[in-house]
C-alpha positions as CSV (number, residue, x, y, z in Angstrom):
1,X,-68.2,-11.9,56.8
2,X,-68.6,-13.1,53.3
3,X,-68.8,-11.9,49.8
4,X,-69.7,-12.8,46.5
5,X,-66.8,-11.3,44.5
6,X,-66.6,-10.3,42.3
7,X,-69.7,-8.3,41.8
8,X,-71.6,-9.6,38.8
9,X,-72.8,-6.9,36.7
10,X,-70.9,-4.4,38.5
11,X,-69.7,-1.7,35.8
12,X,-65.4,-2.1,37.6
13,X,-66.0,-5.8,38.3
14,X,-63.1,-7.9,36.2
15,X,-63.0,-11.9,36.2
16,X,-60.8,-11.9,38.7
17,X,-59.4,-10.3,42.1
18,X,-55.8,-9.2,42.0
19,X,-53.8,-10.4,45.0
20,X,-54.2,-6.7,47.0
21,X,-58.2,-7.2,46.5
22,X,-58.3,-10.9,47.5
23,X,-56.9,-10.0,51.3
24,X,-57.9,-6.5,51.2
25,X,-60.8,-7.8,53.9
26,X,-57.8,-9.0,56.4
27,X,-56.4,-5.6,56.9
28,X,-58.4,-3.7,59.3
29,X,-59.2,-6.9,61.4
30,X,-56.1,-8.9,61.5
31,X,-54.4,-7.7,64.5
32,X,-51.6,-10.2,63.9
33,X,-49.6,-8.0,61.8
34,X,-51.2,-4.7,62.0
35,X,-49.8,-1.7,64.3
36,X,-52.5,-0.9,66.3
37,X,-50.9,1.6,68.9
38,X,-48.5,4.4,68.3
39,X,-44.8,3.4,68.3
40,X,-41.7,5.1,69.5
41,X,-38.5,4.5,68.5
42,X,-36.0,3.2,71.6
43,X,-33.5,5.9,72.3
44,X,-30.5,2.9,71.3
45,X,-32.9,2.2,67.9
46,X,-33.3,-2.0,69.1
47,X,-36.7,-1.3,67.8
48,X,-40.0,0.5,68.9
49,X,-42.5,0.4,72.5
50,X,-46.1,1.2,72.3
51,X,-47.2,4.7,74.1
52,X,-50.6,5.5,74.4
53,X,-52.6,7.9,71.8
54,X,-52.7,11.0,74.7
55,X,-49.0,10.6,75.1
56,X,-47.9,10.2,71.2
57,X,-50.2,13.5,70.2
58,X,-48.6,15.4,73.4
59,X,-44.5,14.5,72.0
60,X,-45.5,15.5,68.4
61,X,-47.4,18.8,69.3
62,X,-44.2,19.4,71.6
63,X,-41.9,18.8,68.4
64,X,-43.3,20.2,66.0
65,X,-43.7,23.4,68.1
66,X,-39.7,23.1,68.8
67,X,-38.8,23.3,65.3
68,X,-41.3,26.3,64.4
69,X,-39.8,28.3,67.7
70,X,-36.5,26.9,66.4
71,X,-36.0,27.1,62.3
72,X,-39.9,28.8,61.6
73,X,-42.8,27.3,60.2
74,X,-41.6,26.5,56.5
75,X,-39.0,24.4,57.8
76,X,-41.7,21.8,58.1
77,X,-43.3,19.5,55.2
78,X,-45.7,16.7,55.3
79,X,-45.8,14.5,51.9
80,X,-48.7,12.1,51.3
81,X,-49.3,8.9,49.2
82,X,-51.7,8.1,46.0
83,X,-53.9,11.6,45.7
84,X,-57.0,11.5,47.2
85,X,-59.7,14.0,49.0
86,X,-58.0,13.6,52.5
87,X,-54.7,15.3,51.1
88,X,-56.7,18.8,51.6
89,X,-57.1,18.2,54.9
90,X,-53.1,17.3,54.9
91,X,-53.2,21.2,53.2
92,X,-55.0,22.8,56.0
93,X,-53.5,21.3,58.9
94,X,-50.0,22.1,57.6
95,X,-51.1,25.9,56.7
96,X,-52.4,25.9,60.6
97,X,-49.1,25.5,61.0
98,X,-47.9,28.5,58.6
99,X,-46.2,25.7,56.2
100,X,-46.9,25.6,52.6
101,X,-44.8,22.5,51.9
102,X,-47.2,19.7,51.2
103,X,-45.7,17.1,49.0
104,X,-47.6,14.0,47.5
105,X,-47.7,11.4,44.5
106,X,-50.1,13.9,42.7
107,X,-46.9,16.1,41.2
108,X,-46.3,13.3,39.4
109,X,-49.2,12.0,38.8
110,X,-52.7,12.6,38.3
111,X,-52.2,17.1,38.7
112,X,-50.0,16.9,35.7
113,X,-52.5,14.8,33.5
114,X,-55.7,17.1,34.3
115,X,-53.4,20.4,33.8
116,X,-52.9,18.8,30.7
117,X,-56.4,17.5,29.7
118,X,-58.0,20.8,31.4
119,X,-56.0,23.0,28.8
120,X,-56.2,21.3,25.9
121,X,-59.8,19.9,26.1
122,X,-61.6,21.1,28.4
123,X,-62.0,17.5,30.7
124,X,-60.3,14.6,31.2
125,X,-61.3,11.6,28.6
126,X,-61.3,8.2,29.6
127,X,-60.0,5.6,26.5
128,X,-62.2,3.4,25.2
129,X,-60.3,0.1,24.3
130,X,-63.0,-2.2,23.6
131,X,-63.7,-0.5,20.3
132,X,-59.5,0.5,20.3
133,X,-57.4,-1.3,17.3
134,X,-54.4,0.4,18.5
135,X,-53.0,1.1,22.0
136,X,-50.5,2.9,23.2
137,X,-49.4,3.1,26.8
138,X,-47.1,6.2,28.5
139,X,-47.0,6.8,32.2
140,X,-48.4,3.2,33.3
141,X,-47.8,-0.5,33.2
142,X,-51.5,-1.6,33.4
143,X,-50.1,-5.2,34.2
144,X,-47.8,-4.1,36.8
145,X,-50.1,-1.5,38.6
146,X,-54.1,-1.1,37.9
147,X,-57.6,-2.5,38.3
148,X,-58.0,-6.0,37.2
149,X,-60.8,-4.4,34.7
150,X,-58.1,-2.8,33.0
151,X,-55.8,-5.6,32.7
152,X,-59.2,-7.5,31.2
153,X,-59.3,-5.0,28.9
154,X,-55.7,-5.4,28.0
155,X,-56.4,-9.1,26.9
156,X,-59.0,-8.5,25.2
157,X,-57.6,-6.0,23.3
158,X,-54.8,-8.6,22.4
159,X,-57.1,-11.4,21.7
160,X,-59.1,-9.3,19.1
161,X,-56.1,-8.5,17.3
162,X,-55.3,-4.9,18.5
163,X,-51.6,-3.9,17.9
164,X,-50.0,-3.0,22.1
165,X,-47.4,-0.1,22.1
166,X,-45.4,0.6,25.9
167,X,-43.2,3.1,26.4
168,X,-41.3,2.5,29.4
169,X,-37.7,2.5,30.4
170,X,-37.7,-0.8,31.9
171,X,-39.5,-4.2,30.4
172,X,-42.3,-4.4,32.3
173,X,-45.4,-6.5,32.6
174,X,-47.0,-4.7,29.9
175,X,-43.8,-4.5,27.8
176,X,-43.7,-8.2,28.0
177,X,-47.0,-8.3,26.5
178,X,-46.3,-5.8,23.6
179,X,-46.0,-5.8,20.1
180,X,-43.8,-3.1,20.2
181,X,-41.9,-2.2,23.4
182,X,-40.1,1.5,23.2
183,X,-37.6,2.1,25.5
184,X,-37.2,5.2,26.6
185,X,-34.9,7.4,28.2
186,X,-36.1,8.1,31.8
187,X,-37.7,11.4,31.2
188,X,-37.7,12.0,27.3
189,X,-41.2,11.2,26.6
190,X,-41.8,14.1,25.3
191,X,-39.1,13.9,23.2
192,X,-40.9,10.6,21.9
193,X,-43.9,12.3,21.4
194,X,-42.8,15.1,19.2
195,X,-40.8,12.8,17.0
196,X,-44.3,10.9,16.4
197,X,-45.9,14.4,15.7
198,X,-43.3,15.2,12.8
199,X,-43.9,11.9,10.9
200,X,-47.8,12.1,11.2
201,X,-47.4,16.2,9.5
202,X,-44.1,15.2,7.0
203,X,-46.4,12.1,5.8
204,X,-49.5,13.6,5.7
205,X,-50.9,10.9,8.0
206,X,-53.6,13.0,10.1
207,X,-56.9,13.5,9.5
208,X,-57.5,17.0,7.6
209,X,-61.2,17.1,8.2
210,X,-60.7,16.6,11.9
211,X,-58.0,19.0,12.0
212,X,-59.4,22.0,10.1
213,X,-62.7,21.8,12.2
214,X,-61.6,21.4,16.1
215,X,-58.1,22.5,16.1
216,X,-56.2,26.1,16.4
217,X,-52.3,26.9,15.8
218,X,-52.0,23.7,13.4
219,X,-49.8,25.7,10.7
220,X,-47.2,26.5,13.7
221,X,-47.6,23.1,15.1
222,X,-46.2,21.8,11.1
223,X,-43.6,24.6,11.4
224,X,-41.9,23.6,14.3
225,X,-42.3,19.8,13.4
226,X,-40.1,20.2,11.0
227,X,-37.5,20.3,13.2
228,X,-38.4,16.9,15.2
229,X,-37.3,14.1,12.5
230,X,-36.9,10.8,13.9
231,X,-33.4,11.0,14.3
232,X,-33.5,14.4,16.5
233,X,-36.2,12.3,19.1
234,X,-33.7,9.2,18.8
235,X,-30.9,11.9,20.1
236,X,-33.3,12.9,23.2
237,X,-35.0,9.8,24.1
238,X,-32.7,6.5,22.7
239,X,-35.7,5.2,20.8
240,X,-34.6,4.3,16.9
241,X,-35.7,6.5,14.5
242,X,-37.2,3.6,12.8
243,X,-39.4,2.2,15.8
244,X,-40.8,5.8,16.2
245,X,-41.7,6.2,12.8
246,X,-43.3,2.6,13.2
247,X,-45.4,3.8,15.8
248,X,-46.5,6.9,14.0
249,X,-47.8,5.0,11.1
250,X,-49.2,2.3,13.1
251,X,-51.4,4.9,14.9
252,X,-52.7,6.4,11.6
253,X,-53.4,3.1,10.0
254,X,-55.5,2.5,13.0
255,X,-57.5,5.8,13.1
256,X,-60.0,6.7,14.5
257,X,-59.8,3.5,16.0
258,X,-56.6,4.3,18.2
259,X,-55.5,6.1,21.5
260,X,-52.6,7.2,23.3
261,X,-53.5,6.0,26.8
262,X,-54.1,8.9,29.3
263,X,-52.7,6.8,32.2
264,X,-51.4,7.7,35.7
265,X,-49.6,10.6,34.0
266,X,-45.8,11.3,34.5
267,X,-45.4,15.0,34.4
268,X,-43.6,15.2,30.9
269,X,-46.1,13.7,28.5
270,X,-49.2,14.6,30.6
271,X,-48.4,18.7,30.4
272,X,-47.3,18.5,26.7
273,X,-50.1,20.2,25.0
274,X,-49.1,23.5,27.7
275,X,-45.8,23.1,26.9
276,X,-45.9,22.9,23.0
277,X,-48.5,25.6,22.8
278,X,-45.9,27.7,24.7
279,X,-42.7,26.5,22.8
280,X,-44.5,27.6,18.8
281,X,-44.9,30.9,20.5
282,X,-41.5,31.0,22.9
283,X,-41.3,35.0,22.4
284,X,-44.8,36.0,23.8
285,X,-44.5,34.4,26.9
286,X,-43.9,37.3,29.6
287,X,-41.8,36.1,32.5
288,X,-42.3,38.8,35.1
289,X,-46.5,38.0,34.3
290,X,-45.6,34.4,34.9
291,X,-43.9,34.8,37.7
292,X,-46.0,36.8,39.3
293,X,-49.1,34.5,38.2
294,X,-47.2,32.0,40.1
295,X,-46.3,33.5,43.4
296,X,-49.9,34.8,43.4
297,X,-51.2,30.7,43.1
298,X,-49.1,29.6,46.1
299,X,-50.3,32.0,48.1
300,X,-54.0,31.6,47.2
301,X,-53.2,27.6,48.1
302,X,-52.0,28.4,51.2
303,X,-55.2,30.4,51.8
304,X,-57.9,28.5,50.4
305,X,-60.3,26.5,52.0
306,X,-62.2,24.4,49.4
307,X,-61.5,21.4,47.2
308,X,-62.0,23.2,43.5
309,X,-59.7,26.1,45.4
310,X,-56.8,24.3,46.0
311,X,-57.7,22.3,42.6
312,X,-57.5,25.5,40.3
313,X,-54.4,27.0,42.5
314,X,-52.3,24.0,41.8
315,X,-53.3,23.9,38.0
316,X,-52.2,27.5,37.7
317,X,-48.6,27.1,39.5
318,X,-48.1,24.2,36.9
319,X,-49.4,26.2,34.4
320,X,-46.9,29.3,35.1
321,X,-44.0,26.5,35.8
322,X,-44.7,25.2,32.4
323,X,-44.7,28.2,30.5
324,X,-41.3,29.8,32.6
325,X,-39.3,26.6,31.5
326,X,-40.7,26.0,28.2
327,X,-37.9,27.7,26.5
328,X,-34.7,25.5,28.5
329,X,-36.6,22.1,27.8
330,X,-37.7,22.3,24.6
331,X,-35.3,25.3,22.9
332,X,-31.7,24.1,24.6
């Protein structure tokens, strides 16, 4: 088998292959290393035997109908890897069973983002960082775990002159590359964020025009900005009240040429648009609706058949999650 790769002229093709791509072609037909037959475990745990396919399927349908008999159906749960269509049919098989309990990478990843993207715009925007003259990156190291495109774009970002911001609470291969590395604490990102949103209102560093055309609830927004100085995000998150003022200005100097990254999307910064809508208006939000709302959603999941189905069930349990804690993480 050969290849010319990468593709020329193909619109993900980068200049190079990352290490995953370059053997990705030895993985379904090297045998050397590759489990080919199902395994059991020894009874003393030396290691494993190969059974055959009839006799693994027959001890796994015998287990699994054990543990229903024994403990009922929901004391079962199946959890997948990166999100993609085959998780539905993870869903299904696992409501068969009468268990809702499907975990996966997607509840911290790419769920959050669209729940995010979905309420606030509409869609979910792609960044364009060729044309970008400032960069900021939440929820991803693009050196540590994307496409080699991206990382292209990365560079050439750098090379024009583009100013590199990473938030991360370890140094890795994109902090290494930054101009400005923020380290936060492990799950204050939002925090962060909200310390950024004070000094762009306090310094009258956003675009007016923009602001009075396309966006609703802006005078609350400044109102409750007040309250997140530099120094009240630098409590939450350990980033200096300086750096976080830095970045603010930075990303107005920049405009329009500048973006906050979308990336893989940790839960926090990803749902912050739901949640800030919900914390300007903390009163208004009816908790016996929302719970309701919510027990409603994970019952429709564990009924529905379809892809856009289980899509809109899962964006309204997050939804309704969001709005029932907004008050504890944002109000405390």
């Amino acid at each position: 088998m050969a290849a010319e790769l990468p593709v020329p002229g193909h619109p993900c093709a980068a200049r190079a292959l990352c290490a995953r791509g370059r053997h990705r072609l030895d993985m379904p037909f090297d045998e050397r290393d590759r489990i080919v037959h199902p395994m059991r475990r020894r009874a003393d745990g030396s290691g494993f035997d190969a059974i055959s396919w009839d006799e693994a399927f027959a001890q796994i349908a015998a287990r699994f109908g054990e543990i229903v008999d024994e403990r009922g159906p929901r004391s079962l749960g199946m959890t997948l890897g990166v999100p993609s269509f085959d998780r539905y049919w993870a869903h299904r098989f696992m409501h068969a069973l009468g268990s809702p309990n499907v975990y996966g990478a997607d509840g911290a990843c790419e769920v959050s983002r669209l729940t995010g993207w979905e309420h606030s715009l509409g869609y979910s925007p792609a960044s364009d960082l060729a044309h970008t003259d400032c960069i900021m990156y939440l929820g991803r190291s693009i050196v540590d775990s994307s496409t080699m495109g991206a990382v292209d774009a990365l560079n050439d970002a750098r090379r024009r002159g583009a100013k590199i911001i990473v938030v991360d609470p370890r140094r890795s291969g994109s902090a290494a590359l930054a101009d400005r590395w923020l380290r936060v604490r492990p799950g204050c990102d939002l925090a962060l964020l909200l310390g950024i949103v004070h000094v762009l209102i306090a310094e009258d560093l956003y675009d007016h025009g923009f602001v009075d055309r396309y966006a609703t609830g802006f005078d609350e927004l400044a109102q409750a900005a007040a309250a997140w100085t530099p120094e009240w995000a630098e409590s939450m998150c350990d980033v200096p009240a300086a750096e976080i003022a830095a970045t603010a200005r930075d990303l107005a100097a920049a405009a329009p040429a500048a973006v906050v990254d979308a990336g893989f999307a940790r839960v926090g910064e990803n749902t912050v648009s739901v949640m800030v809508e919900d914390v300007l208006r903390p009163d208004e939000i009816d908790e016996e609706r929302e719970r309701r709302a919510l027990a409603e959603a994970q019952e429709e999941l564990r009924q529905k058949h379809s892809v856009l189905e289980c899509q809109n069930a899962e964006m309204t349990i997050l939804r309704s999650l969001a709005r029932l804690h907004a008050k504890e993480l944002f109000l405390s």
